[in-house]
mmCIF file of the C-alpha atoms, coordinates in Angstrom:
data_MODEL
# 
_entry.id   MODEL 
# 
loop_
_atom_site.group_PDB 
_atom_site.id 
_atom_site.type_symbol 
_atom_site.label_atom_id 
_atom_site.label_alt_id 
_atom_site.label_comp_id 
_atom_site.label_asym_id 
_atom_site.label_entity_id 
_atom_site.label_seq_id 
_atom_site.pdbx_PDB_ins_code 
_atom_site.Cartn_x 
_atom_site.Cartn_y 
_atom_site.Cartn_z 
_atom_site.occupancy 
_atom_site.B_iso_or_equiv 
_atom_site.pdbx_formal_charge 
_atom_site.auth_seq_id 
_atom_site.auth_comp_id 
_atom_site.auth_asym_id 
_atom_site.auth_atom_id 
_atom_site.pdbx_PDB_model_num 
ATOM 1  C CA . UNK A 1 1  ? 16.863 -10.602 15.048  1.00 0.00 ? 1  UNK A CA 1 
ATOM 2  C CA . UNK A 1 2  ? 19.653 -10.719 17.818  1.00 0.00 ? 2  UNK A CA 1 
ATOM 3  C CA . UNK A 1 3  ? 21.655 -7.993  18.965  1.00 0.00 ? 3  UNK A CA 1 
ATOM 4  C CA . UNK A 1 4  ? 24.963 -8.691  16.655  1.00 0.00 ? 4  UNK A CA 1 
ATOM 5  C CA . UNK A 1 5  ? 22.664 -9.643  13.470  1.00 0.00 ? 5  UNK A CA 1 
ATOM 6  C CA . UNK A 1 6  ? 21.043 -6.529  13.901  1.00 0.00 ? 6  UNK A CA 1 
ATOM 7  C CA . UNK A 1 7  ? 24.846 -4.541  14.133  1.00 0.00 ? 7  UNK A CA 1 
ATOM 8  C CA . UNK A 1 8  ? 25.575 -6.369  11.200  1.00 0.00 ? 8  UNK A CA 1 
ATOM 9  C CA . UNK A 1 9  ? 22.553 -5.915  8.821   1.00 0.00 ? 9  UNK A CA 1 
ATOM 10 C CA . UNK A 1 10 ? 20.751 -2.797  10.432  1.00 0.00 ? 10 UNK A CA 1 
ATOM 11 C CA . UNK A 1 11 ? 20.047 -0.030  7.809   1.00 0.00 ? 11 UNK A CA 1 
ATOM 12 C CA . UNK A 1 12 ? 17.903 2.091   9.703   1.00 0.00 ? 12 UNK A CA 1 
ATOM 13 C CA . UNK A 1 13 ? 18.644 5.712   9.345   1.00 0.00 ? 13 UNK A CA 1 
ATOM 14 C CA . UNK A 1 14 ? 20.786 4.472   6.246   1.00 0.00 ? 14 UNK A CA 1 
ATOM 15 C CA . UNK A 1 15 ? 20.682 6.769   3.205   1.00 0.00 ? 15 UNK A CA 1 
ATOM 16 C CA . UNK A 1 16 ? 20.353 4.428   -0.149  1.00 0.00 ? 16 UNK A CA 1 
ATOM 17 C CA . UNK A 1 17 ? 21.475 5.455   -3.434  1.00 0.00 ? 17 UNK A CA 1 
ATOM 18 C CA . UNK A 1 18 ? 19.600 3.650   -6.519  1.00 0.00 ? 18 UNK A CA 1 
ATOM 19 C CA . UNK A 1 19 ? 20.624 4.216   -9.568  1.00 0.00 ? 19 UNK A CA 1 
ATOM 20 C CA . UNK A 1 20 ? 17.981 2.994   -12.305 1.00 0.00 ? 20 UNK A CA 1 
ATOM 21 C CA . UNK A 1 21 ? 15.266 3.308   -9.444  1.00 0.00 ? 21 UNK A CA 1 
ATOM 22 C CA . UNK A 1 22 ? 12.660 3.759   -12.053 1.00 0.00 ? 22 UNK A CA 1 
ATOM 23 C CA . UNK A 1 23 ? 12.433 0.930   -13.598 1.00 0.00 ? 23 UNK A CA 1 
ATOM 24 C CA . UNK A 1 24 ? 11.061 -2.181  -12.395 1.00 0.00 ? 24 UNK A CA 1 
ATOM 25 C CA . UNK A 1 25 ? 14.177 -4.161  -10.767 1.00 0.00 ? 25 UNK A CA 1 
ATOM 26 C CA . UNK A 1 26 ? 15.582 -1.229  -9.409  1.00 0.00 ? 26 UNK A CA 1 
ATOM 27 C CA . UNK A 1 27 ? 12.204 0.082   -8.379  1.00 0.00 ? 27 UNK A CA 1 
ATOM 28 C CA . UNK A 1 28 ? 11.896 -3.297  -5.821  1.00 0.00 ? 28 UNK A CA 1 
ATOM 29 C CA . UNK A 1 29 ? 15.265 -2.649  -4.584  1.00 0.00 ? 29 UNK A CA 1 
ATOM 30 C CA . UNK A 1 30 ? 14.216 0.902   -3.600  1.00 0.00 ? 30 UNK A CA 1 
ATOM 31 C CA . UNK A 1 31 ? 11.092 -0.130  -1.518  1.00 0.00 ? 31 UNK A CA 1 
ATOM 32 C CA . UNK A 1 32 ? 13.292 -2.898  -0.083  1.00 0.00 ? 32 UNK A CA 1 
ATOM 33 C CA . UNK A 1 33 ? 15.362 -0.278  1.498   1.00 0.00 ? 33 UNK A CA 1 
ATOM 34 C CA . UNK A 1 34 ? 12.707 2.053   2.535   1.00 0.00 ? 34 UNK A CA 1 
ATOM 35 C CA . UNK A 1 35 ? 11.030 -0.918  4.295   1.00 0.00 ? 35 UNK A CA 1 
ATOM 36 C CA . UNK A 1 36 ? 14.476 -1.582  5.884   1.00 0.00 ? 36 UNK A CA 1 
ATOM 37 C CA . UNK A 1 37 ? 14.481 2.170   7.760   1.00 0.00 ? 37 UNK A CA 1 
ATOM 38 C CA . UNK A 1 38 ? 16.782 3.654   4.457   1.00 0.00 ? 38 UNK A CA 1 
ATOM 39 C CA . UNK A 1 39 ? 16.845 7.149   2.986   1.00 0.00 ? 39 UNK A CA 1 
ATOM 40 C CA . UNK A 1 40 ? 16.085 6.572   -0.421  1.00 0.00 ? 40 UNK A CA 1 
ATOM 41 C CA . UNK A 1 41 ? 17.381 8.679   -3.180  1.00 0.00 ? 41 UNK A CA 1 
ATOM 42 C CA . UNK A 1 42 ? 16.151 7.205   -6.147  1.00 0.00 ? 42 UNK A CA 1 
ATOM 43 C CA . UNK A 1 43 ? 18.492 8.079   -9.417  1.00 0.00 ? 43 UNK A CA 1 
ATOM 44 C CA . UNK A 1 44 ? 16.798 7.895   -13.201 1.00 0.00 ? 44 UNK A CA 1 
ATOM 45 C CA . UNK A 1 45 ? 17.500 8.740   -16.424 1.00 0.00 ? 45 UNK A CA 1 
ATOM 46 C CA . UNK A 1 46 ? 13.485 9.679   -16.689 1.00 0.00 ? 46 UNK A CA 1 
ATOM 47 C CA . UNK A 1 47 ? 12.686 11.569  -13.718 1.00 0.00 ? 47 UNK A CA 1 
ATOM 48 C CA . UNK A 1 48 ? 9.351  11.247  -14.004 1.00 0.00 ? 48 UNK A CA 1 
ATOM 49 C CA . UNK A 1 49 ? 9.613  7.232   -13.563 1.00 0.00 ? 49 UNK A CA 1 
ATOM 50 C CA . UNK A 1 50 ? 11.329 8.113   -10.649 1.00 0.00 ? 50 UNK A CA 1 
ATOM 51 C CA . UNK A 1 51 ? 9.483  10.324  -9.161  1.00 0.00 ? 51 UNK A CA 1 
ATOM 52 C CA . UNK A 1 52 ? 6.313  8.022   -9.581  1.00 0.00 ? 52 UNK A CA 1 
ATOM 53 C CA . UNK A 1 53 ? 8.318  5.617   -7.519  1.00 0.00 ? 53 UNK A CA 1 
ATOM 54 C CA . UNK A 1 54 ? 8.773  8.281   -5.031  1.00 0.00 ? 54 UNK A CA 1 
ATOM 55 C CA . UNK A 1 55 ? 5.321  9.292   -4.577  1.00 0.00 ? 55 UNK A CA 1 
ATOM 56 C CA . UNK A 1 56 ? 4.005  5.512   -4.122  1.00 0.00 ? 56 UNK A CA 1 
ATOM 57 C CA . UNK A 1 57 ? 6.735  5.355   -1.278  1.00 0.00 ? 57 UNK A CA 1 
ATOM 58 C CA . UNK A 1 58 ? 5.114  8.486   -0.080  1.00 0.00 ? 58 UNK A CA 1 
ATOM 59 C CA . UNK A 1 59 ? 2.007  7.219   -0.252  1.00 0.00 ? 59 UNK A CA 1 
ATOM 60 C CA . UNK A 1 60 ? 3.714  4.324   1.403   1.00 0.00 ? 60 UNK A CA 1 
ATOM 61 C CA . UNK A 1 61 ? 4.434  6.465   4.578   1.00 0.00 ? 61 UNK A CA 1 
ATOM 62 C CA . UNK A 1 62 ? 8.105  6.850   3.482   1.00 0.00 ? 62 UNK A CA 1 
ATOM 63 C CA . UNK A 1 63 ? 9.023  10.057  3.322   1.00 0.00 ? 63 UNK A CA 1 
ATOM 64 C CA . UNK A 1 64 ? 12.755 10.312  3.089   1.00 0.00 ? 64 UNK A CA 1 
ATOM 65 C CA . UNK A 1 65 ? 12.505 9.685   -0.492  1.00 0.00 ? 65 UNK A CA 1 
ATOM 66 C CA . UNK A 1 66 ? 13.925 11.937  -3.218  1.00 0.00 ? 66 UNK A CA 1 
ATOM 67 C CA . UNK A 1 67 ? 13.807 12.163  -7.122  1.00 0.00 ? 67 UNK A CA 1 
ATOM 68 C CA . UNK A 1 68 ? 17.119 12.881  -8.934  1.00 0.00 ? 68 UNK A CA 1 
ATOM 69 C CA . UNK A 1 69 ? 17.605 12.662  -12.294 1.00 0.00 ? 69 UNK A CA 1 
ATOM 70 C CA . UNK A 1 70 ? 20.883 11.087  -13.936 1.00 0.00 ? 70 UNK A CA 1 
ATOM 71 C CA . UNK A 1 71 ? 22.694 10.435  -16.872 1.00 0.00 ? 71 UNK A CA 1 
ATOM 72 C CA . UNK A 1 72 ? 25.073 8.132   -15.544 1.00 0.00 ? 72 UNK A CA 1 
ATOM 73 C CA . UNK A 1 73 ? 27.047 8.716   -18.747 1.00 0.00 ? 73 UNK A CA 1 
ATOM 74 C CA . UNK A 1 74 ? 27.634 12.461  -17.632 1.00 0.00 ? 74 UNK A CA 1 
ATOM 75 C CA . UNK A 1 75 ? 30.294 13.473  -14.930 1.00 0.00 ? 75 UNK A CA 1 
ATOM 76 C CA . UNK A 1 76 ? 28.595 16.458  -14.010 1.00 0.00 ? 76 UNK A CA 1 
ATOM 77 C CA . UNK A 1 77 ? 25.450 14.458  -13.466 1.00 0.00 ? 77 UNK A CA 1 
ATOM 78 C CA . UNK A 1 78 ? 26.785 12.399  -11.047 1.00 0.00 ? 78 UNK A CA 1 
ATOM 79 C CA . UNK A 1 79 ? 28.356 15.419  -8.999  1.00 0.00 ? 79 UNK A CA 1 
ATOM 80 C CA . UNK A 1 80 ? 25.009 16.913  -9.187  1.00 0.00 ? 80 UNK A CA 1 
ATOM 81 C CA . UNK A 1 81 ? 23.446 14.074  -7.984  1.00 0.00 ? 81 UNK A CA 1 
ATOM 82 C CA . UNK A 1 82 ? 25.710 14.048  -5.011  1.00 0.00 ? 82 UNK A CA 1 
ATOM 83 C CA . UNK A 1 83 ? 24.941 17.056  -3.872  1.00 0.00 ? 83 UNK A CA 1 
ATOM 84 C CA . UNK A 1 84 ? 21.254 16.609  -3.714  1.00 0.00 ? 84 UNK A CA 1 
ATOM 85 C CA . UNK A 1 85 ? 21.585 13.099  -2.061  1.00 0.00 ? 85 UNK A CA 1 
ATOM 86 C CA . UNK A 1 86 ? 23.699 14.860  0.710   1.00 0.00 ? 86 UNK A CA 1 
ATOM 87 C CA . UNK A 1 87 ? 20.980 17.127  1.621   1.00 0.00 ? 87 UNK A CA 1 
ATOM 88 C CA . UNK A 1 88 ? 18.730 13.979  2.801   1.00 0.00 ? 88 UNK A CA 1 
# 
């Protein structure tokens, strides 16, 4: 890629926030951005789906992954989420 397609579409070092990240769309998305150099912080509903995601990534050699459950319904969720994703 050349020098101003890569200042336009570089994500390395990037932190990644995907919500729904355990299911199977989402999921894609979330490797897709690990394989792009991202931080992924992969938001669920189920934690466990998400943290099965994680642990593939892991296994992956990604290791700037974390877990965080959500209910994106719930305000406090969402600041709690924030505060775990800025820790990456």
């Amino acid at each position: 890629m050349n020098t101003y397609l890569n200042g336009l579409f570089n994500l390395e070092n990037k932190v990644a926030v995907v919500i729904g990240a355990g299911g199977h769309l989402c999921s894609e998305m979330a490797r897709g951005f690990a394989y792009a150099g991202c931080k992924v912080a992969i938001l669920d509903l189920r934690l466990e789906k998400s943290q099965l995601v994680e642990k593939e990534l892991n296994e992956l050699g990604f290791n700037d992954v974390i877990s965080v459950a959500i209910d994106v319904g719930k305000k406090q969720d969402h600041i709690d989420a924030l505060k775990q994703v800025l820790k990456v």
